[in-house]
C-alpha positions as CSV (number, residue, x, y, z in Angstrom):
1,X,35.4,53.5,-128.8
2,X,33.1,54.0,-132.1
3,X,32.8,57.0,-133.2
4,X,30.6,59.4,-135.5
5,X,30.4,58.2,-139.1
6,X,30.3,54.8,-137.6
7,X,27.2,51.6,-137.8
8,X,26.0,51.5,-134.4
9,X,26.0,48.0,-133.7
10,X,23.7,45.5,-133.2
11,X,21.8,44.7,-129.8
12,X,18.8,42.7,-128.6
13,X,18.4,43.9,-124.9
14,X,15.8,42.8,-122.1
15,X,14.7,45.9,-120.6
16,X,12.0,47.5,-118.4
17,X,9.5,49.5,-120.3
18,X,8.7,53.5,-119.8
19,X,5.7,54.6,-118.3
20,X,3.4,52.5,-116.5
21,X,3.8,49.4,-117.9
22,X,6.8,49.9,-116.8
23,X,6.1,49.2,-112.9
24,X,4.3,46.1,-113.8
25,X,7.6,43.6,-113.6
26,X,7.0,42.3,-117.4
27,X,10.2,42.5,-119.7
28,X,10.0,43.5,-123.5
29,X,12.9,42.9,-126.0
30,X,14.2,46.1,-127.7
31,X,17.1,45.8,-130.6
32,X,18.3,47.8,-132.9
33,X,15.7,47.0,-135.1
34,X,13.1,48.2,-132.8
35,X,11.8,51.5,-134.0
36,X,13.0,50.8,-137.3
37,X,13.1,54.7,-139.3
38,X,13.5,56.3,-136.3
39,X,16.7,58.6,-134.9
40,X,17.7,56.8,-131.7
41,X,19.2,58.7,-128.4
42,X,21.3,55.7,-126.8
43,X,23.0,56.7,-122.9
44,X,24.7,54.8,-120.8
45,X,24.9,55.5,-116.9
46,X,27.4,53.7,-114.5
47,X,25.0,51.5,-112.1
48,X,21.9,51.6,-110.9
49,X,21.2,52.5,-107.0
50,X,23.8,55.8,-107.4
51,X,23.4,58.8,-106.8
52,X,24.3,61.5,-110.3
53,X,22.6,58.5,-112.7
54,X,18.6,59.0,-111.3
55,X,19.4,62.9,-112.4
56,X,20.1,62.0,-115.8
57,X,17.9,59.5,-116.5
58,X,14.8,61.5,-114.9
59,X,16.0,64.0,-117.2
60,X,16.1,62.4,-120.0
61,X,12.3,60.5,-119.5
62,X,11.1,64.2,-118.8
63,X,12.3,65.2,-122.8
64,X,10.9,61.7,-123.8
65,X,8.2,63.7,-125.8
66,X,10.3,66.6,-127.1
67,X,12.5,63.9,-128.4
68,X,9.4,62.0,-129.7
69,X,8.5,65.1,-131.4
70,X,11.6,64.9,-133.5
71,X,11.2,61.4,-134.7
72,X,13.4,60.0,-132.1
73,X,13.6,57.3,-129.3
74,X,15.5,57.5,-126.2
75,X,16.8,54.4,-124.7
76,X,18.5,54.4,-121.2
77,X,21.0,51.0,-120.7
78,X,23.3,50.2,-118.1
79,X,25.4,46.6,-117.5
80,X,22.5,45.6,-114.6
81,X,20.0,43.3,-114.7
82,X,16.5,44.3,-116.1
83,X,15.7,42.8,-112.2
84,X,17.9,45.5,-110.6
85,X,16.3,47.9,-112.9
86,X,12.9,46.9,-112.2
87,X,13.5,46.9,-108.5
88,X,14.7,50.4,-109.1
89,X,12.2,52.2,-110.6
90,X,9.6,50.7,-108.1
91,X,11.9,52.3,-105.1
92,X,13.2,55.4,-106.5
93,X,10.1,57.9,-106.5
94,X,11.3,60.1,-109.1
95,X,12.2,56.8,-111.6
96,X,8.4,55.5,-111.0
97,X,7.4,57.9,-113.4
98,X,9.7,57.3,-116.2
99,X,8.5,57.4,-119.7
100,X,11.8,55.9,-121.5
101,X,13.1,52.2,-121.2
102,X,15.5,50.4,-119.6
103,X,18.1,48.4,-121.2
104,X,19.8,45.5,-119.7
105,X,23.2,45.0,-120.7
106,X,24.1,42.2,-118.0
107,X,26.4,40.3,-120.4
108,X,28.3,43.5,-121.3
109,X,28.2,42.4,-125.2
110,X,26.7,46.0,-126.6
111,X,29.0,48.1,-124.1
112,X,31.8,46.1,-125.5
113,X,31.3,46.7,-129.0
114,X,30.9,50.4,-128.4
115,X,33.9,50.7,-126.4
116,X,32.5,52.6,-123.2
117,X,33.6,50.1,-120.3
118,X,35.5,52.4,-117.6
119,X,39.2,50.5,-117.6
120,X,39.2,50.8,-113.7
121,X,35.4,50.7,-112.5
122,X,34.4,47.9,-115.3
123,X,31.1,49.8,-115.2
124,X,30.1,51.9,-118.5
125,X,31.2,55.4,-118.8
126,X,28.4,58.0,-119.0
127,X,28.0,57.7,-122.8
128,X,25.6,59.2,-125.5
129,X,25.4,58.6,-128.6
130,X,22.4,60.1,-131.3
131,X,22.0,57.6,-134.1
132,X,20.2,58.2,-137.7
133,X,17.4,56.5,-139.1
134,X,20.2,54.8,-140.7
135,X,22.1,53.3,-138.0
136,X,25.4,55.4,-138.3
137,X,25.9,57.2,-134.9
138,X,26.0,61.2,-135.9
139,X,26.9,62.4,-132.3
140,X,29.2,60.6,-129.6
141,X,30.0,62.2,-125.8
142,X,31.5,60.9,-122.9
143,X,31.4,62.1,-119.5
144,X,33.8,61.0,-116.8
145,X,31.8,58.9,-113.6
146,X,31.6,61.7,-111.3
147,X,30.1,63.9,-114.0
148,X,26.3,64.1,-115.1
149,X,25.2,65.3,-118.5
150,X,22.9,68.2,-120.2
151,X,20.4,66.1,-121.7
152,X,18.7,69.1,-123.5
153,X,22.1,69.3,-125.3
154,X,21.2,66.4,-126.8
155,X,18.0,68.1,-128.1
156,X,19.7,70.6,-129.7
157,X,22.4,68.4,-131.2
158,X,19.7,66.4,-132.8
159,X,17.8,69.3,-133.9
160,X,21.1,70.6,-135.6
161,X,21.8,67.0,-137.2
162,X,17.8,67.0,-138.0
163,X,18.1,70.5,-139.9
164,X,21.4,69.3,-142.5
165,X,22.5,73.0,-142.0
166,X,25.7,74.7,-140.8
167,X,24.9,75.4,-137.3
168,X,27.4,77.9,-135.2
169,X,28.2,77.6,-131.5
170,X,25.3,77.7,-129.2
171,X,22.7,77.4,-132.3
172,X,18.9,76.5,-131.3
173,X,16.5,75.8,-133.1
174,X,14.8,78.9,-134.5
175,X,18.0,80.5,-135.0
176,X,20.2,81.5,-138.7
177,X,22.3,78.9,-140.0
178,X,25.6,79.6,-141.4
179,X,26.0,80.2,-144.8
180,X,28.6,78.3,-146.9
Protein backbone atom coordinates (compact mmCIF):
# COMPACT_ATOMS: atom_id res chain seq x y z
CA UNK A 1 0.00 0.00 0.00
CA UNK A 2 1.51 3.70 -0.65
CA UNK A 3 2.19 5.42 2.01
CA UNK A 4 2.97 9.08 3.37
CA UNK A 5 5.89 10.72 1.60
CA UNK A 6 4.74 8.97 -1.44
CA UNK A 7 3.28 10.56 -5.36
CA UNK A 8 -0.21 9.80 -5.33
CA UNK A 9 -0.72 8.30 -8.52
CA UNK A 10 -2.28 9.12 -11.46
CA UNK A 11 -6.11 8.70 -12.28
CA UNK A 12 -8.71 9.94 -14.81
CA UNK A 13 -12.07 8.69 -13.27
CA UNK A 14 -15.84 8.99 -14.61
CA UNK A 15 -17.77 10.08 -11.76
CA UNK A 16 -21.08 11.62 -10.66
CA UNK A 17 -20.89 15.23 -9.70
CA UNK A 18 -21.77 16.88 -6.05
CA UNK A 19 -24.71 18.80 -5.62
CA UNK A 20 -27.34 19.13 -7.97
CA UNK A 21 -25.89 18.52 -11.01
CA UNK A 22 -25.27 15.73 -9.58
CA UNK A 23 -28.90 14.15 -9.87
CA UNK A 24 -29.00 15.06 -13.48
CA UNK A 25 -27.37 11.48 -14.89
CA UNK A 26 -24.46 13.55 -16.86
CA UNK A 27 -20.80 12.16 -16.07
CA UNK A 28 -17.76 14.59 -15.75
CA UNK A 29 -14.08 13.39 -15.91
CA UNK A 30 -12.00 14.16 -12.74
CA UNK A 31 -8.01 13.17 -12.62
CA UNK A 32 -5.48 14.09 -10.68
CA UNK A 33 -4.91 17.04 -12.48
CA UNK A 34 -8.29 18.34 -11.79
CA UNK A 35 -8.07 20.98 -9.09
CA UNK A 36 -4.61 21.48 -9.97
CA UNK A 37 -2.93 23.64 -6.51
CA UNK A 38 -5.34 22.23 -4.41
CA UNK A 39 -4.89 19.69 -1.14
CA UNK A 40 -7.09 16.72 -2.12
CA UNK A 41 -9.10 14.40 0.52
CA UNK A 42 -9.25 10.97 -1.54
CA UNK A 43 -11.64 7.92 0.51
CA UNK A 44 -12.52 4.97 -0.56
CA UNK A 45 -15.73 2.96 0.68
CA UNK A 46 -16.45 -0.78 0.02
CA UNK A 47 -19.69 -0.79 -2.37
CA UNK A 48 -22.36 1.16 -2.93
CA UNK A 49 -26.05 0.02 -1.76
CA UNK A 50 -24.41 -0.84 2.05
CA UNK A 51 -25.17 0.10 4.89
CA UNK A 52 -21.80 1.94 7.20
CA UNK A 53 -20.59 3.64 3.49
CA UNK A 54 -23.91 6.33 3.13
CA UNK A 55 -22.63 7.37 6.94
CA UNK A 56 -19.39 8.24 5.73
CA UNK A 57 -19.90 9.58 2.68
CA UNK A 58 -22.87 11.93 3.98
CA UNK A 59 -20.44 12.95 6.35
CA UNK A 60 -17.97 13.77 4.40
CA UNK A 61 -20.29 15.97 1.64
CA UNK A 62 -21.62 17.72 4.95
CA UNK A 63 -17.69 19.11 5.62
CA UNK A 64 -17.44 19.69 1.81
CA UNK A 65 -17.24 23.48 2.63
CA UNK A 66 -15.10 23.37 5.75
CA UNK A 67 -12.76 21.40 3.68
CA UNK A 68 -13.24 23.98 0.76
CA UNK A 69 -12.32 26.51 3.26
CA UNK A 70 -8.95 25.06 3.57
CA UNK A 71 -8.02 24.84 0.03
CA UNK A 72 -9.04 21.37 -0.30
CA UNK A 73 -11.25 18.99 -2.47
CA UNK A 74 -12.87 15.87 -1.32
CA UNK A 75 -13.43 13.12 -3.69
CA UNK A 76 -15.44 9.99 -2.67
CA UNK A 77 -14.47 6.70 -5.17
CA UNK A 78 -15.50 3.25 -4.97
CA UNK A 79 -14.75 0.11 -7.70
CA UNK A 80 -18.77 0.68 -9.01
CA UNK A 81 -19.92 2.06 -11.94
CA UNK A 82 -20.62 5.89 -12.16
CA UNK A 83 -24.27 4.01 -13.23
CA UNK A 84 -24.52 2.37 -9.79
CA UNK A 85 -23.51 5.49 -8.31
CA UNK A 86 -25.89 7.52 -10.11
CA UNK A 87 -28.70 5.15 -9.37
CA UNK A 88 -27.66 5.65 -5.83
CA UNK A 89 -27.73 8.99 -5.02
CA UNK A 90 -31.21 9.30 -6.75
CA UNK A 91 -32.58 6.40 -4.23
CA UNK A 92 -30.79 7.08 -1.11
CA UNK A 93 -32.50 10.34 0.46
CA UNK A 94 -29.72 11.36 2.51
CA UNK A 95 -26.95 10.90 -0.80
CA UNK A 96 -29.52 13.22 -3.01
CA UNK A 97 -28.02 16.03 -1.33
CA UNK A 98 -24.41 15.38 -1.63
CA UNK A 99 -22.06 18.17 -2.36
CA UNK A 100 -18.78 15.93 -3.15
CA UNK A 101 -18.27 13.61 -6.24
CA UNK A 102 -18.30 10.36 -7.09
CA UNK A 103 -15.51 8.45 -8.49
CA UNK A 104 -15.84 5.43 -10.55
CA UNK A 105 -13.18 3.03 -10.25
CA UNK A 106 -14.89 0.13 -12.30
CA UNK A 107 -11.66 -1.13 -13.87
CA UNK A 108 -9.90 -1.16 -10.43
CA UNK A 109 -6.63 0.58 -12.03
CA UNK A 110 -6.30 3.59 -9.17
CA UNK A 111 -7.27 1.06 -6.21
CA UNK A 112 -4.55 -1.06 -7.54
CA UNK A 113 -1.86 1.32 -7.67
CA UNK A 114 -2.74 2.46 -4.13
CA UNK A 115 -2.79 -0.92 -2.77
CA UNK A 116 -6.32 -0.82 -0.83
CA UNK A 117 -8.08 -3.95 -2.49
CA UNK A 118 -9.45 -6.09 0.56
CA UNK A 119 -7.50 -9.65 -0.19
CA UNK A 120 -10.83 -11.56 0.64
CA UNK A 121 -13.81 -9.19 -0.35
CA UNK A 122 -11.95 -7.78 -3.66
CA UNK A 123 -13.78 -4.65 -2.69
CA UNK A 124 -11.52 -1.47 -1.55
CA UNK A 125 -10.79 -1.18 2.05
CA UNK A 126 -12.18 2.05 3.74
CA UNK A 127 -9.16 4.15 2.85
CA UNK A 128 -8.16 7.91 3.17
CA UNK A 129 -5.69 9.50 2.08
CA UNK A 130 -4.99 13.75 2.39
CA UNK A 131 -2.74 14.73 -0.59
CA UNK A 132 -0.64 18.17 -0.97
CA UNK A 133 -0.85 20.64 -3.53
CA UNK A 134 1.98 18.73 -4.65
CA UNK A 135 0.74 15.34 -5.17
CA UNK A 136 2.64 13.47 -2.26
CA UNK A 137 0.04 11.88 0.08
CA UNK A 138 0.87 13.54 3.69
CA UNK A 139 -1.81 11.39 5.64
CA UNK A 140 -2.87 7.57 4.92
CA UNK A 141 -5.65 5.52 7.24
CA UNK A 142 -7.29 2.45 6.82
CA UNK A 143 -10.24 1.13 8.43
CA UNK A 144 -11.24 -2.44 8.40
CA UNK A 145 -14.95 -3.16 6.34
CA UNK A 146 -17.09 -3.28 9.26
CA UNK A 147 -15.73 -0.06 10.54
CA UNK A 148 -16.78 3.61 9.54
CA UNK A 149 -14.46 6.55 9.90
CA UNK A 150 -14.31 10.20 11.81
CA UNK A 151 -14.28 12.34 8.87
CA UNK A 152 -13.79 15.54 10.98
CA UNK A 153 -10.47 13.82 11.86
CA UNK A 154 -9.61 14.39 8.68
CA UNK A 155 -10.21 18.10 9.18
CA UNK A 156 -8.03 18.39 11.81
CA UNK A 157 -5.27 16.24 10.21
CA UNK A 158 -5.29 18.61 7.38
CA UNK A 159 -5.43 21.56 9.44
CA UNK A 160 -2.28 20.24 11.40
CA UNK A 161 -0.44 19.41 7.86
CA UNK A 162 -1.87 23.05 6.70
CA UNK A 163 -0.23 24.84 9.80
CA UNK A 164 3.73 23.10 9.21
CA UNK A 165 3.83 23.09 13.13
CA UNK A 166 4.47 20.46 15.79
CA UNK A 167 1.06 19.55 16.71
CA UNK A 168 0.57 17.24 20.05
CA UNK A 169 -2.15 14.67 20.58
CA UNK A 170 -5.63 15.79 20.20
CA UNK A 171 -4.42 19.38 18.77
CA UNK A 172 -7.19 21.59 16.96
CA UNK A 173 -6.93 24.27 15.35
CA UNK A 174 -6.73 27.33 17.71
CA UNK A 175 -4.66 25.46 20.04
CA UNK A 176 -0.35 25.94 21.06
CA UNK A 177 1.91 24.13 18.95
CA UNK A 178 4.77 22.36 20.32
CA UNK A 179 7.88 23.95 20.51
CA UNK A 180 11.14 22.35 19.07
Amino acid sequence: MLTVGDKFPSFDLTAVPGGPEGLEGKFVQISDTSNAGKWKIVFFWPKDFTFVCPTEIVAFGKLAKDFADRDAVVYGASIDSEFVHLNWRLHHEDLKKLEIPMLSDIKRELSEALGIIAKDAGVDLRATFVVDPHGIIRHVSVNDLSVGRNPQEIVRILDGLQSDELCPCNWKKGDAFLQG
